[in-house]
N, C-alpha and C positions, 0 to 999 in steps of 0.2 A: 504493500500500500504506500503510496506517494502521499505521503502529510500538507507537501507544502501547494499540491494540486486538489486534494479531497478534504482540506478542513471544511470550508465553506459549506460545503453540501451536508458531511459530519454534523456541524453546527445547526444547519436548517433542519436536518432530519431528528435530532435532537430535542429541541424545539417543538417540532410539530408534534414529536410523541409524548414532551411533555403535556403540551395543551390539549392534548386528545386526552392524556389521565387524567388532566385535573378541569376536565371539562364540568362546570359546574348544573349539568343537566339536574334537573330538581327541584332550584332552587327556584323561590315565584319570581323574582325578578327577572333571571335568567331566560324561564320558558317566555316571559308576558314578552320580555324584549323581542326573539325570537318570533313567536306570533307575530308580534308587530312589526317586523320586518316583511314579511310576508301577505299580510294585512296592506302594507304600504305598498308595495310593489305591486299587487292587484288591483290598488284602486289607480294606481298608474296608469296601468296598462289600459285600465278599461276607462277614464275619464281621458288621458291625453295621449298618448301612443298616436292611437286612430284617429281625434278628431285635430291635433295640433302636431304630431309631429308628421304623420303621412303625406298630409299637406304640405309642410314646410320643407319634408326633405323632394318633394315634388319640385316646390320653389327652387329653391337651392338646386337641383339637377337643371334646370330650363337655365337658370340663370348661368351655368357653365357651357352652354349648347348655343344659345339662343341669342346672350349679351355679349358682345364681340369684348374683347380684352382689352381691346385699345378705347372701348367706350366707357369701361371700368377705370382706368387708367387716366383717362381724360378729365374725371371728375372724383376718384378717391383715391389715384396713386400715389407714388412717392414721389413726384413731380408736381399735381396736379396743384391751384392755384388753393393755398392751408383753409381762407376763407370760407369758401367754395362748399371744400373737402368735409370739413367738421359740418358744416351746415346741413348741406347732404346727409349725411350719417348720422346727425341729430333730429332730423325731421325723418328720415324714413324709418326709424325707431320708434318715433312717436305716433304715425301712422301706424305700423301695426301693432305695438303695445302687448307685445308677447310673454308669458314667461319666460324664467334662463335658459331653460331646454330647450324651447320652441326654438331660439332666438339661433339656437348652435350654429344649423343645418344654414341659414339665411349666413350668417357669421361665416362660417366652411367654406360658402361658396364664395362669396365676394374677396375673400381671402384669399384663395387659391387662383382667383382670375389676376391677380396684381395689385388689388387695393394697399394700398400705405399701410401699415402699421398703426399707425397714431386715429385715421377716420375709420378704420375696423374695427378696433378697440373702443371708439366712440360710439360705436352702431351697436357692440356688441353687451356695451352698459345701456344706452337708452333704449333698445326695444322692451327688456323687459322694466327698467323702471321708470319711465316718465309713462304711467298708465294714465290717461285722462279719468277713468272712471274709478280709479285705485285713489286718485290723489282727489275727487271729487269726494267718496268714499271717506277718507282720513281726515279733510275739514270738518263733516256735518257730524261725525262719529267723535273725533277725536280733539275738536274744535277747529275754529278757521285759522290760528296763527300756523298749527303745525300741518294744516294742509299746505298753506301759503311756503311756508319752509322746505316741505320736500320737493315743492313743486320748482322752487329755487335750485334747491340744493341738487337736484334729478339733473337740471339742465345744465346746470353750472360743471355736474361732477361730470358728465359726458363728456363734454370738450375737454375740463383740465386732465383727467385718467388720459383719453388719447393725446393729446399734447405731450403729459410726460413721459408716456410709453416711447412715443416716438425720438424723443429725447434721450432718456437713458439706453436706445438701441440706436443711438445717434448710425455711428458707423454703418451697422447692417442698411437701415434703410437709407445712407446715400448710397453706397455700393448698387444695391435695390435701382436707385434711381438710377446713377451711372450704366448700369446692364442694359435699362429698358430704353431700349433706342427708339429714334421715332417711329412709330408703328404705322405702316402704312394705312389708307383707308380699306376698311374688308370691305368683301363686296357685299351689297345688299340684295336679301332675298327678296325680304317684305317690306313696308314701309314702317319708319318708327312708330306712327301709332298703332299698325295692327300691334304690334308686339308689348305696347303699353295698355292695349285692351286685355292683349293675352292675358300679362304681368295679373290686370289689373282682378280678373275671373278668379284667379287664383287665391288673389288676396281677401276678394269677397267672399270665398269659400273657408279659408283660415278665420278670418275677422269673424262671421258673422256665426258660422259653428259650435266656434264657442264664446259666443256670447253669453256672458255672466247674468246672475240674475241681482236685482240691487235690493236694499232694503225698503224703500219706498214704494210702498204699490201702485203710486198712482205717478211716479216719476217717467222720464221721458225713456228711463233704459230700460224699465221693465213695459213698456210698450214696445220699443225694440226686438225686448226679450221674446214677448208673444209673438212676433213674427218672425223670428230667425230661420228656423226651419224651409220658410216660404222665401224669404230672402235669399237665405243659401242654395235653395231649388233653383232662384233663376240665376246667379250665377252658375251653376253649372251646367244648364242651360247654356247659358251663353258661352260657356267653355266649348262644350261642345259644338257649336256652332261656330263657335273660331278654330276650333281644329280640324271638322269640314271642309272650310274655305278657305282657309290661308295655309293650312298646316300641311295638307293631300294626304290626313285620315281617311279611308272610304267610307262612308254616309251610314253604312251596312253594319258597321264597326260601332258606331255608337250609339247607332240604335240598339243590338245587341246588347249593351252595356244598359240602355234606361229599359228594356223591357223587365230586368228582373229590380232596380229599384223602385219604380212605380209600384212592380205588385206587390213588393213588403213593404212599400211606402202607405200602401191604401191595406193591406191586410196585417199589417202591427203599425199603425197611427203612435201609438205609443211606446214602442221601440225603433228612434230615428236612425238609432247607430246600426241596425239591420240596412237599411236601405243605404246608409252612407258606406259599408261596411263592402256591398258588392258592387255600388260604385268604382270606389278604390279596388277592386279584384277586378271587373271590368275592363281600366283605364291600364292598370297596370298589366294585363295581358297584351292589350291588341297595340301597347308599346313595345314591350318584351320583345315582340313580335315581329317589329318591322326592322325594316334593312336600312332603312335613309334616317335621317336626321331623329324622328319621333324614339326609334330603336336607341338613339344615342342620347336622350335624354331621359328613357331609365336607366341604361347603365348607369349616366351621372346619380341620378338621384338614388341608386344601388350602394354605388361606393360611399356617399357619404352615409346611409342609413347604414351599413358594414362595421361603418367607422364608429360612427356617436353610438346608436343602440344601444349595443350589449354594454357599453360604460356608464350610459345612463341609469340602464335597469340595477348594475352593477350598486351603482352610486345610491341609489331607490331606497336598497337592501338598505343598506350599509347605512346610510341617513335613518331608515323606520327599526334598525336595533338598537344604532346610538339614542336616538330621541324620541322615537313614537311618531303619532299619529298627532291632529291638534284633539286638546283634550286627554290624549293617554300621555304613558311613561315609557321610555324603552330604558337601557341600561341607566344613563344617567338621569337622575332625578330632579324633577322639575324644583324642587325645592333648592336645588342648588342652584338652579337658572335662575330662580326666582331673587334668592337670596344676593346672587353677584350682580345684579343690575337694579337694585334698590337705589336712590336718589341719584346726585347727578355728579357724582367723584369721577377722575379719569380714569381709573379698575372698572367701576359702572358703564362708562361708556365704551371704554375697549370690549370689556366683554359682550357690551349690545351687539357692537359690531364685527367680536369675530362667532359669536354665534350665531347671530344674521347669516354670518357669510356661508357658514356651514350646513345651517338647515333649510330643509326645500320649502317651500312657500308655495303653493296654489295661488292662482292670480285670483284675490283680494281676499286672501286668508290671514293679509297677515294684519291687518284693519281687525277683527275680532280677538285675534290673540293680545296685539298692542293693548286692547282694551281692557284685559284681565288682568294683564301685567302691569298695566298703570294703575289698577284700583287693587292691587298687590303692594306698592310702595314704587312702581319704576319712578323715575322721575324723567322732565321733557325732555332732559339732552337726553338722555341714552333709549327713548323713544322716538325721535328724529334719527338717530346713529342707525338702529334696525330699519327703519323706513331705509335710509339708502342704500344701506351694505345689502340686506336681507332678498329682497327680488331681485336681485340683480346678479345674485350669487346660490350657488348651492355645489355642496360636494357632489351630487352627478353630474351638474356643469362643468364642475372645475375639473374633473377627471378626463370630459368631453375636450375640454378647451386642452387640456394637454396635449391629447391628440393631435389635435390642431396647430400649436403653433410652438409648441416643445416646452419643457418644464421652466427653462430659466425668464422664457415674458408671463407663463402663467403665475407663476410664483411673483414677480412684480408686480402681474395685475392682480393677484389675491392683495397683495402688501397696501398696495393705492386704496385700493376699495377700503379695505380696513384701516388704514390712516385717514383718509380724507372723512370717513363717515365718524372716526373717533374726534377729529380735530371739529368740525363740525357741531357733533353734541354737545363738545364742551363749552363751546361756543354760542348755542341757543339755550344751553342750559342756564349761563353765566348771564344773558342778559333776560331774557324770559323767564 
C-alpha cells in the first residue's frame, strides 16, 4: 500500500464509516429533519420545477439559439456602453421578478453568450429580488418605510454587486473584452420583432403561471390571480402560432401538442398542472425532434436543465434538513435563529443576512416569516438585511451558480450579498 497516494481516500473512507455508526437514526430531531428534507424537495418539484423552471430553462435554450452573441454583447458585454449595460440587467430582472432558481437558467444563458460579468451579476441579483408584488407585499404587511427601503436597497444593491464583481475580476473581464473582436453582423433570419414577440410568449407563460396569490381579496393581483390560467392559455396560444409562422414548426405538430391539453384542461378544470404538464411533453418532443434550428434549441435548453437540476434539487435536500419547511424545524433550531437576530446589533444583522443567504424562500414567503420574527424581538435593520440577502440567494442557487461561473466569483458574490445587506441593516437600523 502507497501511504502517500491512498491517505486521502483512507481518511474519507474512514469518515464515512464513522458517520454511518454514529448515525443518529432515532432521534426526533434527526428523523423530523430528514422528513423534512424530503417534504421540501417534493413540494419543489411539484410547485416550481414545472411551472418556473421548465419555462425558464426553455428561455434560456432560445436565448443561446435564437439571440445572436454579438446582440448580447452589444448591450451586456464586456465592452458594451456600463450605463446601458446595468440598466438593461436591472430592468429585465425587474420585468420578470423571479425567484433565485428560476433566475439561474435566464442567468446561464446570457452568460454563456458573452455578457460582462458585472451586468450578469446585476441581472442575476435583481430578477429575483426587486419583486414588485414582494416589495408591495412588505410595505402594507410590514409597514411602508421598510417596503420603501428594500425597494431602495433591491435596486441600488443590483448595480453596486455587478459593478464590484466586475471590479474585483478587473483583469478576467478586460482580457474578456480584449478577445471579443468586432463581431461581425449575423445574418438575419427573422425580423427583431418577431423574435421579441417570440421572447415575449415565453415570458407570458413564466410570468403569469405563477402568478402568486396576495393577501387582499379585493386587490388588483388577486384579480390577476383569477385569470392566470386564461392568460397563460393565450400566451401559448400565441406561442404557438409564432412557431407556425416564423419558426417552420408544421401546423400538424402543434396541434398534436393542444389536443391533449384542452382535454385535461376541460376534464380536470382543477388540476392546471395536468394540462400544462403535457404541454411541456408536447413542445419538448416535436423539438427533440427536428433537425434545423427548433432541434437546437432543446439541446440548449437540455444542457443547461443537465447542469442546474440535479444541484438544485441537491440544494432543496440539503436546505429542508438544515432548516425545514416555513413553520417547521429541520436540524437547526428555530430558536437559535430566533434568538441570533433579536434587535439591531451587527451579530443580528450579519446573521439576518447570512441566513437569508442560505435558506430558500418561495416568492413572497419570506413577507410572512419576517412577520413572526419581528413580533419574536427581530429588530428593523436585521429585517431589511433578510429582505435583501434572503430572495436573492439560496444554497441551491448558490451551488447552481457554481456551476456556472466557478467557485472563486461565487464565493465573492455570496460575500457582496452578505456584506452589502449586513452594512445596510445596520444602517436603517441606526436611523429608523
Amino acid at each position: 500500500m502507497n501511504w502517500k497516494d491512498d491517505w486521502k481516500k483512507v481518511m474519507l473512507i474512514v469518515a464515512g464509516f464513522l458517520g454511518c455508526f454514529y448515525l443518529p437514526i432515532g432521534t426526533a430531531r434527526f428523523d423530523h429533519a430528514v422528513l423534512e428534507a424530503f417534504y421540501l424537495v417534493k413540494w419543489y418539484a411539484r410547485e416550481h420545477v414545472l411551472l418556473c423552471l421548465v419555462p425558464a430553462f426553455f428561455i434560456a435554450g432560445a436565448i443561446g439559439v435564437f439571440v445572436s452573441q454579438a446582440s448580447v454583447m452589444k448591450y451586456l458585454g464586456a465592452k458594451a456602453n456600463k450605463i446601458l449595460a446595468y440598466a438593461v440587467a436591472a430592468v429585465s430582472g425587474t420585468i420578470l421578478a423571479v425567484c433565485s432558481c428560476t433566475v439561474l437558467p435566464l442567468f446561464a444563458g446570457i452568460y454563456r453568450m458573452g455578457a460582462g460579468l458585472g451586468p450578469a451579476c446585476a441581472f442575476l441579483y435583481a430578477g429575483p429580488a426587486i419583486n414588485v408584488l414582494a416589495i408591495a407585499m412588505t410595505a402594507r404587511v410590514l409597514g411602508f418605510e421598510l417596503g420603501v427601503a428594500r425597494a431602495v436597497g433591491a435596486v441600488l444593491f443590483s448595480v453596486v454587486i455587478g459593478v464590484m464583481m466586475h471590479l474585483f475580476f478587473r483583469k478576467e473581464e478586460e482580457a474578456k473584452a480584449a478577445a471579443q473582436i468586432e463581431m461581425p453582423e449575423p445574418e438575419v433570419k427573422r425580423p427583431l420583432w418577431q423574435n421579441v414577440l417570440y421572447f415575449t410568449s415565453m415570458v407570458g407563460i413564466l410570468v403569469f403561471a405563477n402568478w402568486g396569490r396576495s393577501d387582499n381579496p379585493e386587490g388588483i393581483w388577486n384579480l390577476i390571480h383569477g385569470w392566470k390560467w386564461p392568460v397563460t392559455s393565450a400566451f401559448a396560444v400565441a406561442l404557438g402560432w409564432i412557431l407556425v409562422m416564423w419558426f417552420d414548426v408544421k401546423w400538424w405538430k402543434v396541434v398534436a401538442t393542444a389536443v391533449p391539453v384542452i382535454a385535461l384542461a376541460v376534464l380536470f378544470p382543477e388540476m392546471p398542472l395536468l394540462a400544462f404538464a403535457a404541454g411541456t411533453i408536447g413542445i419538448s418532443i416535436f423539438t427533440a425532434t427536428d433537425k434545423g434550428e427548433n432541434g437546437e434549441w432543446f439541446s440548449s435548453a437540455w444542457f443547461f436543465t443537465k447542469q442546474i437540476l440535479p444541484l438544485l434539487l441537491f440544494g432543496v435536500l440539503v436546505a429542508g434538513f438544515l432548516l425545514g419547511r416555513v413553520g417547521q424545524e429541520g436540524m437547526i433550531p428555530s430558536q437559535w435563529v430566533e434568538t441570533a437576530l433579536g434587535g439591531n446589533s451587527l451579530r443580528a444583522n450579519f446573521c439576518a443576512s447570512f441566513f437569508g443567504a442560505f435558506m430558500y424562500f418561495a416568492t413572497l414567503t419570506e413577507v410572512p416569516i419576517l412577520q413572526g420574527l419581528i413580533g419574536s424581538g427581530m429588530g428593523k435593520g436585521p429585517a431589511l438585511a433578510l429582505l435583501l440577502a434572503g430572495p436573492a440567494l439560496s444554497l441551491p442557487s448558490m451551488l447552481a451558480i457554481w456551476s456556472i461561473m466557478g467557485g472563486k466569483k461565487t464565493v465573492v458574490f455570496i460575500l457582496l450579498v452578505i456584506f452589502m445587506a449586513t452594512v445596510s441593516g445596520m444602517l436603517y437600523g441606526t436611523f429608523f
